[in-house]
Every structure is written in C-alpha cells, then in structure tokens.
C-alpha positions in Angstrom: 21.5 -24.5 -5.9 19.8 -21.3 -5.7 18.0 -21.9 -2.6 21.4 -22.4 -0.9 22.7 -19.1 -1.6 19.6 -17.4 -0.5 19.8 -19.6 2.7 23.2 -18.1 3.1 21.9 -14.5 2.4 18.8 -14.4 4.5 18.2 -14.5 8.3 14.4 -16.9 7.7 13.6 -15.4 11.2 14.4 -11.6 10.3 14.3 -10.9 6.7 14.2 -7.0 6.8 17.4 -4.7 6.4 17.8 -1.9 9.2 18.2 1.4 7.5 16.0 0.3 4.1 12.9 1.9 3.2 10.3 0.0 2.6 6.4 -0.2 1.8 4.4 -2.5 4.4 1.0 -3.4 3.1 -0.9 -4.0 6.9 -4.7 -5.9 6.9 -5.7 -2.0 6.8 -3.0 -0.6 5.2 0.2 0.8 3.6 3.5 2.4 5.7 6.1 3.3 4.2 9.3 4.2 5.9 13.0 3.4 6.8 13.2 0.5 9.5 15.1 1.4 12.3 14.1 -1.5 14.6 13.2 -5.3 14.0 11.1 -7.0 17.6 10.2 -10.1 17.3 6.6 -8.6 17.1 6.8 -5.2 15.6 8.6 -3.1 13.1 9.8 0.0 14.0 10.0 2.7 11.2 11.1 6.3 11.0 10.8 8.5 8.6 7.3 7.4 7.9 4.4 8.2 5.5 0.4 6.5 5.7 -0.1 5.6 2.1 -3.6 6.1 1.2 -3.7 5.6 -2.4 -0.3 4.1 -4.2 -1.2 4.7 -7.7 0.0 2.5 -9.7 1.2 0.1 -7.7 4.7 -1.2 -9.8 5.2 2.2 -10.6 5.1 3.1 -7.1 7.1 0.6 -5.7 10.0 1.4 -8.4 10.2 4.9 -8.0 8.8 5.6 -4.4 6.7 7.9 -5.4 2.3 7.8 -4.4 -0.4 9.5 -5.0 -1.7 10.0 -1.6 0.6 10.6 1.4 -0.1 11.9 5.0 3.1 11.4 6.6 3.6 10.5 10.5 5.2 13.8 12.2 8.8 14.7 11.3 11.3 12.7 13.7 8.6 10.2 15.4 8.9 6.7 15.0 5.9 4.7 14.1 5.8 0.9 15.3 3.9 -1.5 13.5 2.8 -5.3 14.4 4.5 -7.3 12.5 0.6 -9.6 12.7 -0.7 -7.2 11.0 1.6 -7.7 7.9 0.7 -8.7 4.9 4.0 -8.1 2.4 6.6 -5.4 2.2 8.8 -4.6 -0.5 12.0 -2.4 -0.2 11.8 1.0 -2.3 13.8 3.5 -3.0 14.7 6.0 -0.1 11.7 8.6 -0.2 10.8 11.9 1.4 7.2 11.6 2.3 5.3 15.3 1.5 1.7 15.6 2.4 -0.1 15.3 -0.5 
C-alpha cells in the first residue's frame, strides 16, 4: 500500500523539487544548493556552495551546516550532470559562507 502513495507522490523520471536545497554527492564531489532547473541531463542549482569536507555527515545533512565551504560566486548558477550523481538529499535552506 505504501508504494502506491509514493507512486502517486513522485514523478520516477524527475524526483527533485524546484526551489529545495539540496546536497548532491557527484563521483568527485559534494554541491549544495537550491535547484532551479531539472534537464533531462543536468541539474541546475543556484545559490551554490562546493562542499569540501561535510563534517559529520547526519549532522550536516540535518542542520545544513559544513565544515568546509567555498561557495560558487553570488547570483551564478552552477549546472551539474546528473551522470555524475551519486545521491542527494534535501536540507535545510542554507547560506553558504566561505569557510
């Protein structure tokens, strides 16, 4: 019965919500931004942040906060291949300061 609902709930093809932040783990690495865009072969995120070193990584993903960040420049949009993507996980929404 559950599977039903979450048929109902969930796009299989397009899973992410526009607007949501969320941390992408890549092959190489972590983004972390709000996703503006879904292509069919790349996210694109705004607001976004390279995550060199989560922390603790339930911690992290709960609060939205890291212990390395070197965000992308204020106001550009960063595209990422959604090949290259190993899991995301929506957190909460996060001001990325270089740190």
């Amino acid at each position: 019965m559950a599977k039903k609902n979450v048929k109902k709930r969930m796009n299989p093809n397009q899973p992410y919500k526009v607007g949501k932040t969320y941390l992408i783990r890549t092959v190489t690495n972590h983004i972390a931004g709000k996703i503006v865009c879904v292509g069919r072969l790349e996210l694109v995120v705004s607001d976004a942040a390279w995550i060199a070193d989560t922390g603790r990584f339930a911690d992290a993903v709960k609060s939205g906060v890291f212990s390395e960040v070197e965000p992308y420049p204020e106001g550009s949009m960063t595209i990422v291949s959604r090949g290259s993507i190993v899991d995301a996980v929506q957190i909460p929404p996060t001001a990325f300061t270089q740190k």
